[in-house]
Rosetta silent file (secondary structure, phi, psi, omega in degrees, C-alpha in Angstrom):
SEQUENCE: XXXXXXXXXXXXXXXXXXXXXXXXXXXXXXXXXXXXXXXXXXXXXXXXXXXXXXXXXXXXXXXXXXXXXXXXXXXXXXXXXXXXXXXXXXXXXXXXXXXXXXXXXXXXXXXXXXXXXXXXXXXXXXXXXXXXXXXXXXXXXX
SCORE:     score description
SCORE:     0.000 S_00000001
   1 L     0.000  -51.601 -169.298   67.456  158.039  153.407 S_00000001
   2 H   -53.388  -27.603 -151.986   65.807  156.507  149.697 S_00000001
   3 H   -89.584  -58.541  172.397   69.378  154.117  149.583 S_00000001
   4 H     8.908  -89.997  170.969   68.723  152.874  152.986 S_00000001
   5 H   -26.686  -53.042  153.330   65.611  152.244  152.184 S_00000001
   6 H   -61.821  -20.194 -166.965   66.359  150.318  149.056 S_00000001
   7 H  -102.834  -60.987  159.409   68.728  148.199  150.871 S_00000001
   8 H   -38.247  -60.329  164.801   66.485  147.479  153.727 S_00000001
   9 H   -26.412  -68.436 -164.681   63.823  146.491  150.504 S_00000001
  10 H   -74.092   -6.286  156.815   66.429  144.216  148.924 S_00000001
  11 H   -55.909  -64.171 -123.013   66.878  142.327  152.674 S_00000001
  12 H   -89.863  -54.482 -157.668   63.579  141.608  152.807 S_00000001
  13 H   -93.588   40.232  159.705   62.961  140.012  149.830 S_00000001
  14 H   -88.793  -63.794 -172.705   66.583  138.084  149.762 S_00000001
  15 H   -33.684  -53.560  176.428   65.349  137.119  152.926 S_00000001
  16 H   -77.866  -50.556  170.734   61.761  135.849  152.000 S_00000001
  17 H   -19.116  -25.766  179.135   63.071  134.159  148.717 S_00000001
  18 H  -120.493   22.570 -172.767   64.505  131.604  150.733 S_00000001
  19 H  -100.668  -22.636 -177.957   62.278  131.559  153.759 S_00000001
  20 H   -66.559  -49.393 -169.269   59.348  129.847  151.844 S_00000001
  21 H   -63.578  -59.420  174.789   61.880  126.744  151.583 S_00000001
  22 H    -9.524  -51.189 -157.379   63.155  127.300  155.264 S_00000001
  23 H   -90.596   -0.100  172.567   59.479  126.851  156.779 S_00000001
  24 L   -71.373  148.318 -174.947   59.045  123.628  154.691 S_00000001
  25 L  -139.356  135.813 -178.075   60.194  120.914  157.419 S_00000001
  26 L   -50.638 -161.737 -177.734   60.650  117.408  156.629 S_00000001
  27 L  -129.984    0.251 -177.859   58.387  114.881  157.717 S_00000001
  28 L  -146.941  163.485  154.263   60.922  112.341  159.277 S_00000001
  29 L   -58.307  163.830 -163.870   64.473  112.816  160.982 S_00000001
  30 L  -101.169  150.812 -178.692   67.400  112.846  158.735 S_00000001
  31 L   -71.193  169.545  177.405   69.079  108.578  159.397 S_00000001
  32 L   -61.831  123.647  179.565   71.275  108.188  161.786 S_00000001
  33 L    88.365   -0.589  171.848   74.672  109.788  161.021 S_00000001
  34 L   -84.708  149.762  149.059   72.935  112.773  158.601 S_00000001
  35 L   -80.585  -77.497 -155.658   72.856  115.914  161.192 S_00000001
  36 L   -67.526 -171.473 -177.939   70.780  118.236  159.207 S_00000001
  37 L  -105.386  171.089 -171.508   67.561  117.600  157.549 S_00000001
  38 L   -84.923  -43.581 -173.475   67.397  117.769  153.190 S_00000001
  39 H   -32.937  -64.393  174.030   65.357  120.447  153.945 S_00000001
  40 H   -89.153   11.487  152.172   67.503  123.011  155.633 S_00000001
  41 H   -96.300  -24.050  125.180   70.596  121.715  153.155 S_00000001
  42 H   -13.696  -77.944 -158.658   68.059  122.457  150.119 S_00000001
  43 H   -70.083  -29.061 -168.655   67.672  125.809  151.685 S_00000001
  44 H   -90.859   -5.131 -170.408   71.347  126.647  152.286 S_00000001
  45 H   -71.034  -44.324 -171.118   72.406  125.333  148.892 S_00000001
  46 H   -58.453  -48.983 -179.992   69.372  128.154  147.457 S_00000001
  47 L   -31.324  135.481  154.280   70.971  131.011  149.770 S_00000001
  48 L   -90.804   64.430  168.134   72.616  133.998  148.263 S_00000001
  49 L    84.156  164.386 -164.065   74.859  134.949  151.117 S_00000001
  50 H   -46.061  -39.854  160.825   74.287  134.911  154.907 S_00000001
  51 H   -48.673  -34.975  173.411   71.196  136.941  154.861 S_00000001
  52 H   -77.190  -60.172 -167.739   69.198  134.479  152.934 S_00000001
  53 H   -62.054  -30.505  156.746   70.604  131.780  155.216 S_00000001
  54 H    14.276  -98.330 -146.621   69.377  133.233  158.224 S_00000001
  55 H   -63.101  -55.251 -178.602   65.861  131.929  157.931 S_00000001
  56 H   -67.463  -30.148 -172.763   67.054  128.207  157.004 S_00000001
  57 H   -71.332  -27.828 -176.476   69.157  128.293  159.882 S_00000001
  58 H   -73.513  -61.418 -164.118   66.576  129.588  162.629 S_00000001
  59 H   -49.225  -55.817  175.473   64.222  127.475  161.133 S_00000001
  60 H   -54.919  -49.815  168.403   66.327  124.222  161.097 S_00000001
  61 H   -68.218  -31.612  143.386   67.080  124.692  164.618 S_00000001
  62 H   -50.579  -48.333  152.551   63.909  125.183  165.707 S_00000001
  63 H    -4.187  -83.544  158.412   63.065  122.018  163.898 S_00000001
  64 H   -52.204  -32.461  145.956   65.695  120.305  165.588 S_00000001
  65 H   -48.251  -70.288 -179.599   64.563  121.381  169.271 S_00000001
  66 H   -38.067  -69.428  151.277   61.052  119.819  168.519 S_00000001
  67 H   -23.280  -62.634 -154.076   62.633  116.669  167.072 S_00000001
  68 H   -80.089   88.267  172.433   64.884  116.580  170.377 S_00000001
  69 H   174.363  -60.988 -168.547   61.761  117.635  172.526 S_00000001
  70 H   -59.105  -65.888  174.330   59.803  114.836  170.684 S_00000001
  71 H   -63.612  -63.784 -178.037   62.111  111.693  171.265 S_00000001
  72 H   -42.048  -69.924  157.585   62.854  112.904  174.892 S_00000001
  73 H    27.263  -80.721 -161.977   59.075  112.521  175.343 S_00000001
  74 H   -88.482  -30.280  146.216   58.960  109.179  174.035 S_00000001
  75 H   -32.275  -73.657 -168.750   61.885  108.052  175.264 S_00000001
  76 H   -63.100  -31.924  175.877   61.086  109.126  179.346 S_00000001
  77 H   -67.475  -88.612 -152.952   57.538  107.058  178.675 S_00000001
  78 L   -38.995   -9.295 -173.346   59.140  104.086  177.711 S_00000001
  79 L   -99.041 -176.737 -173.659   61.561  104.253  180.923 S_00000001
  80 L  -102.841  170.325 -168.604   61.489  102.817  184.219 S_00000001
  81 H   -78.927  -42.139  172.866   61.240  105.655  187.120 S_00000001
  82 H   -59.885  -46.523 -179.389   64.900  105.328  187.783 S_00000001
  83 H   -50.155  -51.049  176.700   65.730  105.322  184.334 S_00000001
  84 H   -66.088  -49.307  177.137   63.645  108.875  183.962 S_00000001
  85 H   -36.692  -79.489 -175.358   65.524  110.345  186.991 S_00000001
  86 H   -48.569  -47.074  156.707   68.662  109.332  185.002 S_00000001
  87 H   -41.670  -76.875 -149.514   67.122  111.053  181.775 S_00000001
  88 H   -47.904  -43.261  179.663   66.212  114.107  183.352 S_00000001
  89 H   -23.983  -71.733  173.066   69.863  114.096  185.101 S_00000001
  90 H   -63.524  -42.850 -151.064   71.484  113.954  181.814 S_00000001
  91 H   -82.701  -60.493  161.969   69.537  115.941  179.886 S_00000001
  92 L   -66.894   -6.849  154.794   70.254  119.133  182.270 S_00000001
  93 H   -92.413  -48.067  174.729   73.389  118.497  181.936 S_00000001
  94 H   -73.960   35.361  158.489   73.603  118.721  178.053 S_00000001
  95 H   -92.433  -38.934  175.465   71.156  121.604  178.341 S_00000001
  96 H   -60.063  -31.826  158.871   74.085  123.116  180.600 S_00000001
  97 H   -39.814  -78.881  174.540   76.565  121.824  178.115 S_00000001
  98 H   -24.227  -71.836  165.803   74.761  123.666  175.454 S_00000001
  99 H   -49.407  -74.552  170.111   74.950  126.486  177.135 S_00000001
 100 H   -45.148  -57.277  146.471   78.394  126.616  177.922 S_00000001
 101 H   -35.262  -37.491  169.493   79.385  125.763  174.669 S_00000001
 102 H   -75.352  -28.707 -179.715   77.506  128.384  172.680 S_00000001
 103 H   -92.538  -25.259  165.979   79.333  131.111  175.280 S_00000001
 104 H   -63.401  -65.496 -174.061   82.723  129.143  174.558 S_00000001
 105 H   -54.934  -36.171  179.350   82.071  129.605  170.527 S_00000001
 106 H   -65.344  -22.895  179.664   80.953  133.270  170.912 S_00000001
 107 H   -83.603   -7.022  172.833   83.481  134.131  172.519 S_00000001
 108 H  -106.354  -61.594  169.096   86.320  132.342  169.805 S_00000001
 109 H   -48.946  -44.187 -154.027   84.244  134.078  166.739 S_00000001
 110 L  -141.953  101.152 -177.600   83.615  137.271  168.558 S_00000001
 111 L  -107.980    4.247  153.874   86.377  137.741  171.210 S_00000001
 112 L  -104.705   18.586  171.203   85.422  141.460  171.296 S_00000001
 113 L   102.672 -127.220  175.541   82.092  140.584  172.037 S_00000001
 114 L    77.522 -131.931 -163.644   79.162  141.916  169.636 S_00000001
 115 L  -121.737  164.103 -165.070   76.318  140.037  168.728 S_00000001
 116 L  -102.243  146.595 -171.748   76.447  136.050  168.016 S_00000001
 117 L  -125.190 -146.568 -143.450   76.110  135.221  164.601 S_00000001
 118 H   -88.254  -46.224 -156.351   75.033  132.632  161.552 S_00000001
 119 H   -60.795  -56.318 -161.649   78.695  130.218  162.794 S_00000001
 120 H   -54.632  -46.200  179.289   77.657  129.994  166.604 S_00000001
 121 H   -29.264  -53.431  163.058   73.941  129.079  164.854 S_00000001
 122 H   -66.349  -51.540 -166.879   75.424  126.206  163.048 S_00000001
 123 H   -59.085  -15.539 -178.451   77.461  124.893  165.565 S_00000001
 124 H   -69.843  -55.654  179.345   74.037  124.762  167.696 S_00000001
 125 H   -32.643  -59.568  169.425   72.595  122.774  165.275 S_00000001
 126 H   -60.614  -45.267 -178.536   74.830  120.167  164.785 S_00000001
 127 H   -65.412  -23.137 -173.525   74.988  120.100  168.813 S_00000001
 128 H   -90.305  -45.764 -177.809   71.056  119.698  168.940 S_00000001
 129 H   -67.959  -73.001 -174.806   70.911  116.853  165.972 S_00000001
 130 H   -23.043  -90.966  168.113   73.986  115.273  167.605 S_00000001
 131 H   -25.240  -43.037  179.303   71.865  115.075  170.650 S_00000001
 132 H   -60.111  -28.885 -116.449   68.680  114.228  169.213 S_00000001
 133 H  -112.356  -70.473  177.214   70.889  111.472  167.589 S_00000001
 134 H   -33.201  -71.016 -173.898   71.775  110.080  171.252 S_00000001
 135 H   -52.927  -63.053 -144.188   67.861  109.618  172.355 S_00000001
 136 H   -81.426  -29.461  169.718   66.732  107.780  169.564 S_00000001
 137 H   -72.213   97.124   70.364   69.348  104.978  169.701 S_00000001
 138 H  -101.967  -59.260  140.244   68.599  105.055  173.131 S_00000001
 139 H   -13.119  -52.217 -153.874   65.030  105.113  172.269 S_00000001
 140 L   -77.070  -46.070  173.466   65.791  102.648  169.646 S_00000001
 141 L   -94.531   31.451 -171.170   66.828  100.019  172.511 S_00000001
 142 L  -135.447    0.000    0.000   63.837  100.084  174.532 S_00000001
């Protein structure tokens, strides 16, 4: 039981060692053609192995949702009524996209199934900035 125990201990705090930099979040978007933010590439450079990256990774993709969440916003004001129809259109389709992609990668990482891990995580990431990426030059031209 005690090594358990120690090992469950030494998680935690690999884990919070890098989590204080994780929950720092920039203050702007990364320019146009960075995906990630300095933040969460800070944080994975600081990681000690996948457990410490965890935390930057959840974190960056939340991040990146808001961002994405934030320009669609500002974007759909800025349109014409037609224009928003045609947002909304697209936009459930790369949420469906999303989906199907993240069940395409789990299934090429983990093709006996299991639990989805830190790779599928990334690849969201990049798929969410990539998007995010889309609105604001489309943003950008309004």
């Amino acid at each position: 039981m005690k090594p358990i125990r120690i090992a469950l201990l030494a998680l935690s705090l690999g884990a919070a060692s890098c989590a204080t930099t994780a929950s720092e979040t920039p203050e702007a978007p990364p320019p146009l053609g960075q995906l990630e933010s300095k933040t969460y590439l800070d944080c994975m450079k600081k990681a000690n192995g996948r457990l410490e990256q965890a935390p930057c990774i959840q974190n960056e993709k939340a991040w990146q949702l808001k961002q994405l969440n934030l320009l669609y916003k500002q974007l759909a004001g800025k349109l014409s009524e037609e224009q928003r129809k045609s947002l909304v259109t697209s936009q459930a389709a790369w949420a469906t996209f999303l989906d199907n992609e993240r069940g395409f990668a789990t299934s090429v990482y983990y093709p006996q199934g299991g639990s989805s891990d830190l790779s599928v995580s990334t690849n969201e990431i990049r798929w969410i900035a990539q998007r995010r990426q889309q609105l604001q030059l489309h943003l950008d031209l309004n």
